[in-house]
Every structure is written in C-alpha cells, then in structure tokens.
N, C-alpha and C positions, 0 to 999 in steps of 0.2 A: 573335268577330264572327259576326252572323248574315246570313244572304243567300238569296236562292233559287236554285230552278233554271232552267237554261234551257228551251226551250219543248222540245227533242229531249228532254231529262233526263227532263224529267216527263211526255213520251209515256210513253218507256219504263219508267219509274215506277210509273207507270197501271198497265202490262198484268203487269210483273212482280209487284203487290199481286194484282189476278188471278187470276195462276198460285199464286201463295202461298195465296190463301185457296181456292182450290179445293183444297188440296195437302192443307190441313188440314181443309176439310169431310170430304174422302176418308178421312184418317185417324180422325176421328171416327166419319165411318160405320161404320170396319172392325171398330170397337174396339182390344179388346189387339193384333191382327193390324197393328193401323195404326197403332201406336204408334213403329217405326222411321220410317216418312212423318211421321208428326208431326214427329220430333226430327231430319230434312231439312229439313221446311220453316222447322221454328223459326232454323236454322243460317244457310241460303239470308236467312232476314230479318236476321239482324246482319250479314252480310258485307254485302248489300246496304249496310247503314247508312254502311261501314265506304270503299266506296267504289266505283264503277260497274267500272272495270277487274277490281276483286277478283269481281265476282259473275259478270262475263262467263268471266273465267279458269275459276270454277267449273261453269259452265252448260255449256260447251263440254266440261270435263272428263268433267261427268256426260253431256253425251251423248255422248261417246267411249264411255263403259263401259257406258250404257244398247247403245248399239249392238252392242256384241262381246257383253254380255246377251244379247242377241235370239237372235246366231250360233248362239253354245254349245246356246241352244235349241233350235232348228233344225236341229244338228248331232244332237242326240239325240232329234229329232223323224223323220231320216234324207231331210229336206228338206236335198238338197248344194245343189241351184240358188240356192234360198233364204239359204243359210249363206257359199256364196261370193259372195253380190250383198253381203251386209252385211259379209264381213270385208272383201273392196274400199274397201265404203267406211269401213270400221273402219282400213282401212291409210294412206288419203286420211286423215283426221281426225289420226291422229298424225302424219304427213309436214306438216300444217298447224301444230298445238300445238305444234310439236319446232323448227320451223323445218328439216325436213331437205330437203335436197334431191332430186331425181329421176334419181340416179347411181347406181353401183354400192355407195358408201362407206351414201349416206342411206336407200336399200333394206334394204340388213343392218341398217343402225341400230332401221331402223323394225321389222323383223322381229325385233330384239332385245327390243324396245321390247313389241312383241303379246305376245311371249312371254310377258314379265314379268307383264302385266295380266292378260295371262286366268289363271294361279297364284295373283296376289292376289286375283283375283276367283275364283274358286272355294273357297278361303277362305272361310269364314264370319263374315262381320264380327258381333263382338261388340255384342250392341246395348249393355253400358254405356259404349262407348266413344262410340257416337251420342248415349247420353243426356248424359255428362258433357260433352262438345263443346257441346251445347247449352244445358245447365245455366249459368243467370246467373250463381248462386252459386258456381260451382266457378270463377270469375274469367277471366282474359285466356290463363292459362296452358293451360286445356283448352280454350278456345275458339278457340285459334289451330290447335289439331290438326282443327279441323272443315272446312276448306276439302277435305283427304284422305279425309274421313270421308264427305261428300257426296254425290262423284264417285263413290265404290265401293259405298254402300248403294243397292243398283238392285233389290231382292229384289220390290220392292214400286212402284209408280210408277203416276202420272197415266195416266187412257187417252190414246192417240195422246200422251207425253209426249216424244220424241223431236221429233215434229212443232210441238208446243207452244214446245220451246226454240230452235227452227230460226227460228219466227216470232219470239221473245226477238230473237234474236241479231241476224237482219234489220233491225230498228228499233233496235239499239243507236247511242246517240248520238256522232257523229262530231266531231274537234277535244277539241279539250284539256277533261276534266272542268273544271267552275267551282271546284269546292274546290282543286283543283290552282292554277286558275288566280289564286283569292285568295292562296293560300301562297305563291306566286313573289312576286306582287306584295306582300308582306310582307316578304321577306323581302330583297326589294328596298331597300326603303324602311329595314331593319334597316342594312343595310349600305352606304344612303347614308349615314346617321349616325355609322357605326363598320364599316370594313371589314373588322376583326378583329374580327365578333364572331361568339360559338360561340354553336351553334343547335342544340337538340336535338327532335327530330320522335318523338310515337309514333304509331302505329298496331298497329293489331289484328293483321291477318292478312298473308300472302305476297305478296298479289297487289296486295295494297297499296303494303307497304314496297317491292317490286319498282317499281312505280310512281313511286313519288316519288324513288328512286335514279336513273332514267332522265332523269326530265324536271327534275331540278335541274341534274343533272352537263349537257343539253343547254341550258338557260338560263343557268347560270353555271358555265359550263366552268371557271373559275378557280380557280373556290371550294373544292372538295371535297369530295366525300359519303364516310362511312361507313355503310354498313349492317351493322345485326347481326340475323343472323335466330335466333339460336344458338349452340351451338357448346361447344365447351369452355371450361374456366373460362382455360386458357390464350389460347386466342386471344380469346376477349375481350376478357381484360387486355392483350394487344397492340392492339389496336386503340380501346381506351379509352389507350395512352399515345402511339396516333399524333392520335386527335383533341386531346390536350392541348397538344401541343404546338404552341410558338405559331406555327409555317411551317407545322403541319399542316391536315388539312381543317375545314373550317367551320362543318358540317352531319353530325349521325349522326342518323341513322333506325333505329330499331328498334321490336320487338316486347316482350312481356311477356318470351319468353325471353330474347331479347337482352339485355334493359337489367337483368336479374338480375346479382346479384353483382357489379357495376361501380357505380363512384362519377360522378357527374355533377354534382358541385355547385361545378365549375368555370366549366359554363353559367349563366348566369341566365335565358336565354330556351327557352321552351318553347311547340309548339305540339302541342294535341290534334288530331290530324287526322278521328280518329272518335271518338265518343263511348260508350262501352262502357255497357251497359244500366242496368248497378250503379253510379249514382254514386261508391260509396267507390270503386272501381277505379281514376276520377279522382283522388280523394284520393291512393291508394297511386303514381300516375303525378307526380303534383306534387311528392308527398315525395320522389322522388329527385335532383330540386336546390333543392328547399328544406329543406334538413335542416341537423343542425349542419357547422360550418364554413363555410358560405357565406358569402362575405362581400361579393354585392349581393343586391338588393331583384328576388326572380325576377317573372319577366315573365312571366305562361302568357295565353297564346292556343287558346281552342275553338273551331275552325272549325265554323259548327251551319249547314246547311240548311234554313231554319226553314218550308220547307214537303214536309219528309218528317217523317211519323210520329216516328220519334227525334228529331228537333230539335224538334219543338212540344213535345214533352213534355218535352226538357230544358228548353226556354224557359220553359215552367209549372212546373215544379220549383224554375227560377230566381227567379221571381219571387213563388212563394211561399214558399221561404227568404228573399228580401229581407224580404216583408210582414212575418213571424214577427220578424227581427233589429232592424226598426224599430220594433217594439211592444216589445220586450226594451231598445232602445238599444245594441245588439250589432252595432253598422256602424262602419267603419273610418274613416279622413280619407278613403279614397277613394270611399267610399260602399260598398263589399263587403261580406257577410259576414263577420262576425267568423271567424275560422278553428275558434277553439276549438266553438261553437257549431254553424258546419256539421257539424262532427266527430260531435258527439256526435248533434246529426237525423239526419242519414244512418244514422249507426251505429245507432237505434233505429227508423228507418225499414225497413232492410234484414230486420228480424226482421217485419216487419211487413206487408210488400209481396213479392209474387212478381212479377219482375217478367217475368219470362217471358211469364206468362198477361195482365199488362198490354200489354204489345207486342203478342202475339199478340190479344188482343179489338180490341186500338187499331185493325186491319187493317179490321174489319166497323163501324166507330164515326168514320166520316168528318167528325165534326163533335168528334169526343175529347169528348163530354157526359159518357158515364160515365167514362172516362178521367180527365178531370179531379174526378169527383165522389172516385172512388176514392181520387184520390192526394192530394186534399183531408182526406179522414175520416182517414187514415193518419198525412197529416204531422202532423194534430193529435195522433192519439191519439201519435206521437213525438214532439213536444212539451211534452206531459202528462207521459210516462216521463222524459225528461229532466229537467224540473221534479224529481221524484218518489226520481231518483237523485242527483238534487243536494242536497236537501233530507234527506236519510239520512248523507251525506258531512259534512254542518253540522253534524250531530246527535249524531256518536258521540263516546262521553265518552271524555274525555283526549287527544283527538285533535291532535295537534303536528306541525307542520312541520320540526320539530327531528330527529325521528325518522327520517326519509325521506333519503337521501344522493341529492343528483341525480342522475338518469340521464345530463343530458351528461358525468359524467365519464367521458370517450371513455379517456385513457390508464388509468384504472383496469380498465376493463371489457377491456383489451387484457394488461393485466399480468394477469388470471385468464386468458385465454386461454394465453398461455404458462405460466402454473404447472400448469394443468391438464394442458396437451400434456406438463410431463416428467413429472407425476406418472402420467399414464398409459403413457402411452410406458414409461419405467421399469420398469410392471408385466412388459413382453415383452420384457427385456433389453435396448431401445434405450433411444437418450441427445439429448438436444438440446444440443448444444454452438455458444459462441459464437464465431460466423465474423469480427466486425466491429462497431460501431457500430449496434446494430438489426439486426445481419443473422446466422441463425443456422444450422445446421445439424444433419440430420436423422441420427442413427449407429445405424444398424442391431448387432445382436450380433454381427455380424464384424467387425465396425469399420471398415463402409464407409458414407462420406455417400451418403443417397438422397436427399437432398429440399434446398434452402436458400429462406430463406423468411425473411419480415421482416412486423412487424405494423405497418409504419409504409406506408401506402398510397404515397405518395410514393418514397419507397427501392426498392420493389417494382416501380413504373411503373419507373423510369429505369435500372433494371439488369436487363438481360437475364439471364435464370438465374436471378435470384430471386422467387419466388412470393410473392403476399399470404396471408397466414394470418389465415383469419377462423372465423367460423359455419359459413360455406358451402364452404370448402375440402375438397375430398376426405377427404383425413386427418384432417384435424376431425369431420368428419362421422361418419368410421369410429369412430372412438376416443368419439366421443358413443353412438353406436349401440350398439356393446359395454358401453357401463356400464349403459344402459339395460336392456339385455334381462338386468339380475339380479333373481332372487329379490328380493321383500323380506327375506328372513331372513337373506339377504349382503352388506345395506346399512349394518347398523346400527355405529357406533362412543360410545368415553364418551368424554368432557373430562373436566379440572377445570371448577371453578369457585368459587363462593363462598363457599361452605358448604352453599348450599340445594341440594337437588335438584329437576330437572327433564328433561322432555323436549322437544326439541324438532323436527318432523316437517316436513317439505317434499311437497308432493302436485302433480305435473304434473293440470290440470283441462283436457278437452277440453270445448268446446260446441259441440254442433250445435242452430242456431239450425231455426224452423218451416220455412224457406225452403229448408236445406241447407247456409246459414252455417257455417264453421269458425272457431274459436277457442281458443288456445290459452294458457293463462299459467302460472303455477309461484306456490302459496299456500303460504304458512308457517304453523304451528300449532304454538305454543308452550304447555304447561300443565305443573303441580306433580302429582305423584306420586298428586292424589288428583280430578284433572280439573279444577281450575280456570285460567283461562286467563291466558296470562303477556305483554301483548301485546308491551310493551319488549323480550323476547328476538325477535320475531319480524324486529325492525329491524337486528339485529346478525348476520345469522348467516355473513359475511365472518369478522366477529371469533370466533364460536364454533369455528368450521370448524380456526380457527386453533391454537387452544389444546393444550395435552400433552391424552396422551392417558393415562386413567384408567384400575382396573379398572370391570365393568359395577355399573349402581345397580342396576337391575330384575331380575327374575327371568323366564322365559320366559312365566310363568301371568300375571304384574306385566302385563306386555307386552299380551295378548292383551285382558287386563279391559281396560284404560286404551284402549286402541285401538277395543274393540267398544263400552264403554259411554259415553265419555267425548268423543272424538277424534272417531270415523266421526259420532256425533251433531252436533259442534261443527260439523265441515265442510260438512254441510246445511244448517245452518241458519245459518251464516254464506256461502252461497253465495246461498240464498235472500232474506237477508235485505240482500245488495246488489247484487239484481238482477242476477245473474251468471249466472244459470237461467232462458231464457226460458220462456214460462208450456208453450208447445206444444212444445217441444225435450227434448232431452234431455243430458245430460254423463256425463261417465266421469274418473274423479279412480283415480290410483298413484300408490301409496307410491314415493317416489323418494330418500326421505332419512331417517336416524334418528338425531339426536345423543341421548342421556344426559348429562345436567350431575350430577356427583356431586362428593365430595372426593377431594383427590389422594390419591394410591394413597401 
C-alpha cells in the first residue's frame, strides 16, 4: 500500500535530505579523506527510509559521540573549562537516551555508560565496517550493524554538525509515524476477519523493530509481539515455537538476523515495513513464508511512502516490471508479476544497477528524471539478458528434465544431512545414535551425549532439549568447515562402475557480481579419461558417492594433464557460456570433490 507523509513528516524530511546531501557534497570535496562521511551519510539515508523513530535514535546517538568527540579534544587541547562544559552535557545526553534517572543509582549508571564510549570511541573504527554497513550489495545483514557504526564514526563531520542535528531533532515530527499508523490499522482490519491470525513484520534496523514492538503491544495489548533482533540459534527457536503456538503471540517483528535460520511458513501474512534498496532483499524476505510447505496463498504487504525518495523509486520499479510482464503475458489472475520472471529481472538487474549511487544522486534529482532514465536503460538491458539466458537453456543438446531430481525433495536433502553428520562425526571418534522417533543423539569418545537434535522442524519446536539440525546449525557448520579447508590432493576417492572409466569433479563457484553481489553454487564436471564430457554422470552423483570403493584409475601425472588441459578449460567455458560470469565481475571456482569411476578392484 502506498500513501504519503504528513505535513510535520515531510518538513522534517526536507531538512534531513539537506543535511544528507551537504554530508555528501563534503565528503566528495574531501576525497579518499571523505570517504568514511560518505559511507555515514549513505547509512543515515536507508535508516531514514527505514523509519523516522530509527533515524532520530541515530542522530541523537551520533550527537552523543560527536559531543564527548569534541571533550577528548579539548581535553588534549588542555582547554578543562571547555571539556567539562561538554562532558556535562555529554553526561545530560546519555541520562536522556538511557532513560536514567537523576539519583545516586542513574549517576553511576551514566558514569558507567561515559566510560564505555569514550574506550569505543577511541578505538579506531574500521572504515570496512562503515563501508559494508553501507554497502547495498552486502544485504540486510551488514546493514543492520550500521545504525552503531554512525553514531561512533565522528573522525570526520559536517561544520557546526552538532548544531545541525540539534535543529533535526527540534522539528522532529510529533504523534505516531503514518507508516506505523497504516500497519495498526492493517492489522486491525487482519484480525477483524480472523483473530488468530499470525503476522509476520520485517524491518531493517533497531530502532525500528524497537518501534513497532512498542506501539503494537500498546494498540493491541492482547495480541502479542515477538521481536527478534538476534540472538542465538537457541533462543530463536524458542521463540519461533512460542509464536507457533496457537494461544501464543500474534505478531513477530524481526530483523535480517532475527528471521535467520527460523521457519515462518506457518504465517501467510507478511508485511514489509521498509523497503530495503536491493529489491532481491524483498524477494529473499518473501521467501521465508513462501517456500515449500506452506499451505496458504501468502499475503505480503509493502508499506511505501510514495513521496520519499525510496518509495517513488520502488513505485517506478513496480510499474516498470508490470509493463515488461504484460508485454511477455507473465501476470497472474491477480494481475502481479509472475514470480518466476520478477526473479530472474531483478537478479539481472542487481549486476547491472548500483544501487547505492542511485539513491544517493536521487537526493540532488528532485524530479527522479535521471533516476528514472537510469533505471529505465538497465531494466531493459536485464531483460535483454534474461531473454539471452533463456534462450541458451532451450538450446543445449540433450537436455532432459528427466535428469534433474527436484529440489523440493525436503526429506531427501535432510537424510544427507544426517549421513553426513555420522560420517563426519565418525571421523573424531564420535557417534550419532538414535534417541527416538526422528530424535537423535550426539556421543562424544567418551561416551557422553553432547548434543540431541532432530531434522524434523516440528519435533525440534515442541521438545525442549532438542535442537534442529540443519545447514546453519553450529555443528553443522563446524563439521562443513573442516572438510572444506582440505587440500585438493586429500579429496580424492575411486568407485566401481561399468566397465568404462571416468572422472568425475565437483567445484564450489563463487561470483562477485560488478556491484559487489555474492554468489555461490557447487558445478559438477563429469569427463572420460581423455577430456570429453560425460553430462548423465553429472546428474547422479548421490548415486556415485554411493558406490564400493575401487583401487585408483589415474596416475598422479593422469591427474594433473586431465585437470589443466581438459577440466580447468571445460569450467570456463561452461561458466561463460551460461552466463554465470558477469561481464565486469569476477569468480573463483575449488576443487571440492574427485570421484574415479574404474572396474572393481
């Protein structure tokens, strides 16, 4: 739903575009010296986006630290009069932010509190943690650590910027945000229809998610919020099995970390409450209660402002994916974008568009002229590429659906998860033994259970003590990391097979796209003893993995030819030749696998 702001919203609006583009003129001036200003201001613009509360929280922060800045200054300028007029009010500022009181208990707090800041603040903040904070491309997850990153890069700042924020902060708009004020009334409206229905909120950053935990639980005291800002994989999943439940709360609010490694596709409704710069972001937000298992038709709601900067540009984006999907006939019954379609623009869009540098020009471009021309030429030339990679996918000979085993098979892809854990485990004289029905347990070499855990999401919710075992699990994690970091030369094993000989290779492929994009997938490369390529073994290699185990076919020289001459060429030019390699980027491909197919031994 889109809507505007109110007449206070878009004063203060006004004056914080402003401060912003003066923030960045300066940092342009400075050069490379102004490149931490830069990568504040860029930060300070998506929180804004993200929600008014969040950008006050930050502004107040950063003038907290601007101000005890000043002190320290002045302390070893040996100006005291100076230095205790500002830590005063440096000690006033956090008695305000802390909510502490003016007793003997909120005095020490606060003096706790100085302490700490001026230690972090003498610290030298790292600028790639400013840059990745602010990086489009590095997603939700580094950009949630930026509202910390703000407040404490003060090395560098607006003249009179103190004063600057004082007048911010003055004209910040009183009563309840509008975007706030449509989500209640949404969710109002949800729950005249169905007053058990679960509601899943994201947003970006702290000051947000803080936000809407307050002002829900004060409008519908009944209902229930969860917020997740983080946390361990544990408490997570506790609190992903208190929203499940059906007397449980109504409503979870989280963040990018939050809503990691937790299932949600218990909700069908969803609302975007900010809009993250990178469309896919969106996409990856949707996917977590529309994925498999669902079984209603999700509901997402993007709350867009459609007269701030981010919201006209989502609304032009939006409607020039519609234009694109009704020229193609790629619109739903309900008139949407086809999903499949969105997917693949965006994902050729995001190589193609910085979107960084689009926001930021959008600030000096009050009419988005260029704005829209830019994102015009792009989504074409991403619909060109899509074309492009579709049309190579139709093309390649032999090419069968027969081959390919679905990805939804969920319980397959979970019974390797466990063959892997004993087979690894195993290697450090632990054992996985079974506890129960789906429920198993972890035996160390002394023969003590550490761990129980179950791959069945359900079992693992409703029983205390048991952990889900997935991807993301600790000891998963661990035990992936370990096999990884071997040699190639400690990878390799032979099968039988059918007489013929072959090899067949597995290469983890990273790609960093022009923008800073990541990508990662795992290619298979199958060929016969003298390079040519075997593509049917590439589709089996569950079944290869499987098979007794042979003496070796190759010889170590065998090895090195087939590899340099045959292999490393094959994977170029089979990366290139399906657009897997964008043109300005670059990738990095390891050996991560070596079977031998010979006769049994």
């Amino acid at each position: 739903e889109s809507f505007t702001m109110s007449e206070e919203e878009r004063s203060f609006y006004g004056k914080l575009r402003e401060y912003l583009e003066e923030g960045f003129a300066l940092a342009k001036r400075q050069g490379s010296k102004g490149q931490a200003l830069g990568f504040v201001m860029t930060i300070f613009q998506k929180i804004a986006a993200s929600s008014f509360a969040a950008v006050r929280r930050t502004l107040r922060r950063r003038l907290l630290m601007l101000t005890l800045h000043e002190a320290i200054i002045r302390d070893r300028e040996l100006d005291i009069d100076g230095r205790q007029e500002l830590l005063d009010e440096t000690r006033k500022l956090v008695h305000e932010e802390f909510g502490l009181g003016d007793d003997a208990v909120g005095r020490g707090s606060a003096e706790a509190i100085l302490a700490d800041l001026k230690v972090r603040l003498l610290k030298k903040l790292d600028e790639e943690e400013l840059a990745l904070a602010s990086d489009t491309a590095s997603g939700e997850f580094a950009a949630a650590a930026g509202e910390e990153a703000v407040a404490m890069a003060v090395s560098l700042a607006l003249p009179e910027e103190r004063l600057r924020i004082r007048e911010l902060l003055d004209v910040f708009p009183a009563g309840r945000e509008t975007k706030v004020d449509k989500l209640l009334r949404g969710l109002g409206a949800l729950w005249q229809q169905n007053p058990n229905e679960k509601v899943v909120i994201f947003a970006t950053y702290l000051g947000t998610v803080d936000l809407l935990g307050r002002e829900i639980e004060a409008a519908y005291p009944g209902q229930g919020v969860v917020v997740l800002r983080g946390g361990d994989h544990g408490a997570k999943l506790a609190a992903e099995r208190r929203f499940k439940k059906p007397d449980g709360p109504r409503v979870l609010v989280c963040t990018a970390a939050g809503r990691e490694g937790i299932n949600l596709q218990f909700a069908r409704v969803l609302f975007n409450f900010d809009l993250p710069w990178n469309p896919m972001d969106i996409e990856q937000r949707i996917g977590r209660i529309h994925r498999y298992g669902q079984k209603h038709t999700a509901q997402v709601y993007n709350l867009v402002l459609s007269d701030t900067i981010e919201g006209r540009i989502f609304l032009m984006l939006t409607d020039k994916l519609l234009e694109i999907a009704k020229t193609l006939g790629k619109v739903d019954e309900h008139g949407n974008v086809a999903e499949d379609l969105r997917t693949q623009i965006l994902g050729q869009l995001s190589e193609r568009l910085t979107y960084d540098k689009l926001f930021r020009e959008a600030l000096s471009d009050p009419e988005l002229r260029r704005t829209k021309q830019e994102l015009e030429a792009a989504l074409s030339n991403a619909n060109e590429a899509r074309k492009v990679v579709f049309e190579l996918f139709q093309d390649l000979d032999g090419f069968s659906l027969d081959d390919y085993k679905p990805f939804a098979n969920v319980e397959a892809g979970l019974d390797r998860v466990l063959t892997f854990l004993r087979a690894s485990l195993a290697e450090r004289g632990w054992q996985v033994q079974r506890a129960g029905d789906e429920i198993f347990d972890v035996v160390d070499q002394d023969g003590k259970a550490v761990l129980r855990f179950s791959t069945n999401r359900d079992l693992a919710r409703d029983n205390e003590g048991v952990e889900l075992m997935g991807l993301d699990h600790p000891l998963m994690v661990e035990e992936l990391r370990r096999w990884q970091g071997l040699v190639p030369e400690e990878i390799g094993v032979s099968v039988e097979g059918d007489g013929s000989r072959a090899v067949v290779s597995w290469w983890m492929i990273e790609v960093r796209g022009r923008n800073g994009e990541h990508r990662a997938h795992v290619q298979p490369l199958a060929v016969d003893p003298y390079g040519k390529r075997i593509v049917q073994l590439e589709h089996n290699g569950d079944e290869i993995l499987r098979r007794p185990v042979t003496r070796p076919v190759l010889s170590y020289a065998d090895r090195v030819r087939l590899l340099r001459e045959h292999i490393e060429p094959m994977l170029q030019r089979h990366l290139h030749h399906r657009g897997l390699v964008p043109e300005n980027g670059g990738y990095s491909a390891s050996l991560i696998g070596w079977v031998e197919i010979g006769p049994a031994a």
